[in-house]
N, C-alpha and C positions, 0 to 999 in steps of 0.2 A: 504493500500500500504506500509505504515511503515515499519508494522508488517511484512509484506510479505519481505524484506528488509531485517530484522533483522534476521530473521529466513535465509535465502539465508547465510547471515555472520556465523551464527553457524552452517548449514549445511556443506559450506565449510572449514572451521577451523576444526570442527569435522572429515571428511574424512582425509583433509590434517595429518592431526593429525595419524589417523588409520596408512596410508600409511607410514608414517614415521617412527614410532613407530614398525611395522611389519615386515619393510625393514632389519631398526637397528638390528631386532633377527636373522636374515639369515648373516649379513653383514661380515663377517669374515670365512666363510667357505671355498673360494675357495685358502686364503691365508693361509690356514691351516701347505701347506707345508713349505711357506717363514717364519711362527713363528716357528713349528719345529726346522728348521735348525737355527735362532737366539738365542732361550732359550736354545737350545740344550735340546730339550723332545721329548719322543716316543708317536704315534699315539693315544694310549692308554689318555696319559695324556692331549694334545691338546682336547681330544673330553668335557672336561670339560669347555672349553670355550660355548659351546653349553649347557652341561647338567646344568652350574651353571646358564645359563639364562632361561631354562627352569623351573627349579627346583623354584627360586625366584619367577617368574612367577604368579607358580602353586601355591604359599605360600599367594601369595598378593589376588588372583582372589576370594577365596571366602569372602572375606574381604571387596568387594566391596558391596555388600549390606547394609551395617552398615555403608560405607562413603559414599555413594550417599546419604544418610537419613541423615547424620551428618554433611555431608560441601556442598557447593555449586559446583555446574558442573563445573563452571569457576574456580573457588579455586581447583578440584582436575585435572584438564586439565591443567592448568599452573604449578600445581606441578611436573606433568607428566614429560610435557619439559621440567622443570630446571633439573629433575634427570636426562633426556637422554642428555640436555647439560653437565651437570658434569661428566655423565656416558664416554662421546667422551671426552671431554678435557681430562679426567683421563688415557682414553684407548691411547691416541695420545701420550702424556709423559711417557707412561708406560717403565718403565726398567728393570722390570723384569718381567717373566709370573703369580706369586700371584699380582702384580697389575692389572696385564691386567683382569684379572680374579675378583678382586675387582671392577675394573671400567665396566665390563660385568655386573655383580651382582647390582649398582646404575642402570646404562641402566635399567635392567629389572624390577626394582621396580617401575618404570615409567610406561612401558607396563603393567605390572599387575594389579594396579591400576586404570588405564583410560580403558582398553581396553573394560572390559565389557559397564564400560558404554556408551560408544559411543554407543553401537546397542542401549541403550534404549533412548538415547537424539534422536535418527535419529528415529524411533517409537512415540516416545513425539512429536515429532517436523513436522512431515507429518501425514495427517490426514487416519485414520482407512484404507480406501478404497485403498490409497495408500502404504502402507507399504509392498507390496511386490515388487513396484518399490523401495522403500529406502534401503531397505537388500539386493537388485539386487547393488542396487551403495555401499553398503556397500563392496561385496562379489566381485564387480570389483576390490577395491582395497586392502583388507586382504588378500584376494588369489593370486591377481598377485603379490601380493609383495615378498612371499617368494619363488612365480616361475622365477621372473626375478630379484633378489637380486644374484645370483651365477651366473648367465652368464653376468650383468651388470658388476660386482666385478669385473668378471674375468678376462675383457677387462680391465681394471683399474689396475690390477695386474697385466698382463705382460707388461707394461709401465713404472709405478710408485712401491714406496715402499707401504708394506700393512698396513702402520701408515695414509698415506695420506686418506685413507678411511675415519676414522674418520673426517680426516680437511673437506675434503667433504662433509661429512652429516651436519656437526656442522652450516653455513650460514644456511641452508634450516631449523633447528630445529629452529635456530635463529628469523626468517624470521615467520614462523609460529606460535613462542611466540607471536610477535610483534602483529602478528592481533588476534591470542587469549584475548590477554589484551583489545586492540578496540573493537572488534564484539561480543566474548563468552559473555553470557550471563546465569543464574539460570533458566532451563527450568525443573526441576524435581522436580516433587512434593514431600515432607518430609513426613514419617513416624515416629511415636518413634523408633528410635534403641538404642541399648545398646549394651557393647561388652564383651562379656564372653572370659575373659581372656582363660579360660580351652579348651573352643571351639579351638581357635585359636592354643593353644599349641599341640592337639590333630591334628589338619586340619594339620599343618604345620610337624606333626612328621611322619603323616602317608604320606603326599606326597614324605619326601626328602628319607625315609627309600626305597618307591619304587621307587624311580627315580634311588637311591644308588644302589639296586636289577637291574634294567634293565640295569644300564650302567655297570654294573662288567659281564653279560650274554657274552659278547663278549671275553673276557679276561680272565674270568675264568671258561667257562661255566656253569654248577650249580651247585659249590662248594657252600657246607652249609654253609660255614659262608660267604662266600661275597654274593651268592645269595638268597641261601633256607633262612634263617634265617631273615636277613631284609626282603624276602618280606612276613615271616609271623609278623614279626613284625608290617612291615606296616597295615596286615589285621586285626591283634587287635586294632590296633590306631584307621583305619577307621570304625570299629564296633562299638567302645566306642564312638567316634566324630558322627554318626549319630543317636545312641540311646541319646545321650546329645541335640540332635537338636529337636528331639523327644520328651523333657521332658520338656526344657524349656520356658519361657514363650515366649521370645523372642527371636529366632535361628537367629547363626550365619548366615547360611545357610538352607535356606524354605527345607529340604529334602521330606513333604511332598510333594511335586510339582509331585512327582515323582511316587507317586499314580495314578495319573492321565494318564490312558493306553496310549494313542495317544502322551501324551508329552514323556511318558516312552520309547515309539518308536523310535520316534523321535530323542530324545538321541542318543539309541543305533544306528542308522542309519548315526548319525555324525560324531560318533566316528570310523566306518565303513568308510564310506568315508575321513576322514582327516590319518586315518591308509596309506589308500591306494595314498593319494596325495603326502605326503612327502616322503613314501618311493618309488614312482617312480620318483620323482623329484632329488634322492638321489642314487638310482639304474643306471639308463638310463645311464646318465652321464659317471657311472664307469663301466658300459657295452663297452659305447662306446668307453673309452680309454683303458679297460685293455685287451675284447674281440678284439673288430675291429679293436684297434690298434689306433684311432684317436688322435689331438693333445685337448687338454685341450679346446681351445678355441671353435672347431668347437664341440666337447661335450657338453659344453655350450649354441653354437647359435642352437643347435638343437632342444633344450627347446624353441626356442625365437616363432617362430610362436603361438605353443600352449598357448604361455601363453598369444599375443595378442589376441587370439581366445577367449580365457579364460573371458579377461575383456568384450569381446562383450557379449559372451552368459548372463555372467553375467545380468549384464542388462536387457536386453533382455528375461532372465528368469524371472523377477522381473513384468515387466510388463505382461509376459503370466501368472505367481500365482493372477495375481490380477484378471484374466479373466475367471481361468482354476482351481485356485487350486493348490494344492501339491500335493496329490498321484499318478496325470498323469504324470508330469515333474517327479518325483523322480522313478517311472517304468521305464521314457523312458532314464533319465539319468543313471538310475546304467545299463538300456543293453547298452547305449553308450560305457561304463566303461569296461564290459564284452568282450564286441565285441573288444574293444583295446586291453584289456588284452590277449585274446585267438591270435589276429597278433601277440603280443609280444614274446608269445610263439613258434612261426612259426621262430623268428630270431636264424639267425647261424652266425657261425663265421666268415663266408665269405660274409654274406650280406651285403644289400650297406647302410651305415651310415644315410642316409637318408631318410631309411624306419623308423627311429624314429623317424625321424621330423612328417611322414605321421600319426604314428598310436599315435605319442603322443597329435597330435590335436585332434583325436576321442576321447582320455581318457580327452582331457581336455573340451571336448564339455559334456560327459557327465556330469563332476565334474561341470562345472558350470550351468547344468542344475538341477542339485541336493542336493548342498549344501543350497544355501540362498533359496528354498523355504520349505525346511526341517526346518529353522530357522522360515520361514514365518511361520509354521504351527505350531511353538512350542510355537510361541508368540501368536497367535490368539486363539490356545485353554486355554490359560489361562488369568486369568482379569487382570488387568491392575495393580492394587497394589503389582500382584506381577512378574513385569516384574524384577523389578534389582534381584531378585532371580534368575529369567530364565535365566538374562542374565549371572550370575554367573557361575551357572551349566551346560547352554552351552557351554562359554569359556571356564570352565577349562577339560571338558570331552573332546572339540578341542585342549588342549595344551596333555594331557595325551596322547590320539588318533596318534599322530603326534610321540612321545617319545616310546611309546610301538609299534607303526607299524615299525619305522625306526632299532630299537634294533632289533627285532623280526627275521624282512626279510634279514637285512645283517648276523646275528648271522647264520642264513640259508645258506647263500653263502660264510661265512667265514669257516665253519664247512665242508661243501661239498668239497671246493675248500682245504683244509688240511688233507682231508679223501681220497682223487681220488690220488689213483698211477699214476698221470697225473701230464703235463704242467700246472703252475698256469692259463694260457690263459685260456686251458680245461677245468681245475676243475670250474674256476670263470664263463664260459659257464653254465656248467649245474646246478651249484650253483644258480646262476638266472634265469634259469629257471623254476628249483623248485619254488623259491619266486616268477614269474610269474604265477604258477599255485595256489598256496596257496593265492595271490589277486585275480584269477581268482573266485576261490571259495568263498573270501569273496564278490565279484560283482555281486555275484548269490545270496548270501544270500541278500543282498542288495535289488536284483529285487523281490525277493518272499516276503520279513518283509515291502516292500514300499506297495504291495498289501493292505499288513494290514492296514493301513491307513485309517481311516473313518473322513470322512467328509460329510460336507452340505452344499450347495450355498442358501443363497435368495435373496429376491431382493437389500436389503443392501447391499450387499457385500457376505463376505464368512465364515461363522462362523464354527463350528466346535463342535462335541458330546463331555460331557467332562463323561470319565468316569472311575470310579473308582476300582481300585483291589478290 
């Protein structure tokens, strides 16, 4: 009963924890305009409030394998919070936009850090049979946070100043140090790790080169030196960085993992799906206010259903993998996905605002019928020593997934919308609905590469063919 006790303490610190931490990286988007207008900076330079928290992120994530083995869960979940406490205090005092941008950057070293591991402490911490209920409550709260972090904001923002944001998260971050320090506990077993400086130098040159490449795509489209060049840059870095993971005794980053067809899949199927989440979650919105004409806020509450839907399915897909499997849920979620996508396509400029409250609960019924057992399936094909690996190379293909679909899709409707001898209304029309057929297309690849999926039930539970290139 103790036991059972202490583990409920880490279970919930841990979620709390995700939830927090996930919210923090959305938290400043919808006050994008009110910093603008304060620093006195154009659109272009604001979006770095985002890319420098992505970019740090993506710098820390494969890093987590080496400090799961190195420090204790408690010791790096508490560090987590102190940097997103100092990250908010830092962001609330800010005076100018290189601070706010520095107090972004502390935040996000916190999320980089902890994030992966949370999926393997909630894995560690519920036993085998159930782990596709644990990634179901995982994926309630990673996912709805960064669907209801812009329309929560938003309300917040037309009331208050967009500093008081950070005052607001800062008790809750507080509040969940607190019981971190009482309940957390070392649930993950130690490996030898060691840390290859060169690894690290190589991971971190080849992330920021391409994240530098994706965020100039908008602004300059693919001028050689801001785009073509870093992102062949980047592709020499990432070539050297995983022939080095390849060689050594002890990788930064398990890159074999990825041998392994069904996890290789799987992969690619997340990064499919978190492509397509954020950039509707980022689309929708500015459909609705620059096509339909709506006010900011109801652009925002229109998201609000979906995303309560979102956290159900969640769940609730959590316990169907533990019964059913992954390749059935991730067939019938990417046609949920499809099926939304191809309404989306149906909207015009004169429809009624509310038709995206309709069709964006279907895109989010299928998202959450397809991301955490996708996750379920990447962790049960593989053994257990090398879960902070998986968890690694999950995460960070979900942070990449999320930065390359949103670059992508608006570079598409920004392009369109400056090319059409039309009304910005017009052009931003058909601009998105190009990027609605271009997700359409990837929802389909989605449905056909989820086919691929092989698996096996027994009586155990659900195990899985591991095999190899």
């Amino acid at each position: 009963m103790q036991k059972k006790l202490e583990n409920k303490g880490v279970i919930i610190v841990t979620l709390a924890t995700a939830f927090l931490l996930t919210f923090c990286q959305f938290l400043l988007i919808t006050s994008y305009p009110a910093i603008m207008r304060e620093f006195q900076i154009n659109a272009t330079e604001v979006q770095w409030l985002t890319t420098i928290y992505l970019l740090t992120t993506i710098v820390f994530i494969p890093l987590t394998g080496y400090l799961s083995n190195r420090f204790s869960t408690k010791a790096l979940l508490i560090f987590s919070l102190l940097c997103m406490t100092a990250g908010l205090i830092a962001g609330a005092i800010s005076q100018s936009f290189i601070q706010l941008i520095f107090a972004r950057a502390i935040q996000a070293v916190g999320t980089g850090v902890i994030l992966p591991v949370i999926q393997t402490i909630l894995i560690t911490v519920f036993p085998k049979e159930r782990r596709g209920f644990a990634l179901g409550l995982l994926g309630a709260v990673v996912n709805v946070a960064p669907a209801s972090a812009p329309s929560l904001t938003g309300m917040i923002i037309d009331v208050f100043h967009w500093r008081i944001l950070h005052w607001f998260m800062l008790p809750l971050v507080l509040l969940i140090l607190m019981l971190a320090v009482v309940y957390m506990k070392d649930v993950l077993k130690k490996q030898e790790a060691r840390l290859d400086i060169p690894s690290v130098l190589l991971s971190a040159g080849a992330f920021s080169f391409f994240i530098f490449s994706l965020s100039n795509i908008s602004i300059a489209g693919f001028d050689i030196g801001l785009v073509i060049v870093p992102f062949l840059i980047s592709a020499v870095l990432l070539y050297f960085f995983i022939r080095r993971q390849l060689t050594i005794a002890i990788p930064v980053l398990n890159v074999r993992l990825l041998q392994n067809r069904t996890f290789l899949l799987t992969v690619v199927l997340i990064f499919i799906n978190m492509m397509l989440l954020l950039s509707a979650e980022t689309i929708l919105p500015m459909f609705a206010q620059n096509v339909m004409e709506t006010s900011a806020f109801l652009s925002g509450f229109l998201l609000v259903p979906g995303t309560i839907l979102l956290c159900i399915v969640s769940i609730v897909s959590g316990n169907l993998y533990d019964r059913f499997g992954g390749r059935i849920l991730a067939i019938i979620g990417f046609s949920f996905t499809l099926l939304s996508l191809l309404l989306m396509i149906s909207l015009h400029i004169d429809s009624s605002p509310f038709l995206i409250m309709v069709y964006f609960c279907f895109f989010m019924t299928g998202f959450g019928l397809t991301l955490m057992p996708l996750v379920s399936v990447s962790v049960d094909v593989l053994d257990e020593k090398e879960m902070a690996h998986n968890s690694a190379i999950v995460n960070t293909v979900r942070q990449l997934g999320m930065a390359f679909g949103v670059v992508v899709l608006t570079t598409v409707i920004s392009v369109t919308t400056s090319a059409m001898d039309a009304p910005e209304q017009v052009g931003t029309y058909w601009g998105t609905t190009y990027a609605f057929i271009i997700m359409a297309v990837l929802a389909l690849a989605g449905v056909l590469l989820s086919i691929l999926i092989q698996e096996k039930r027994n009586s155990s539970g659900i195990s899985f063919k591991k095999h190899k290139c």
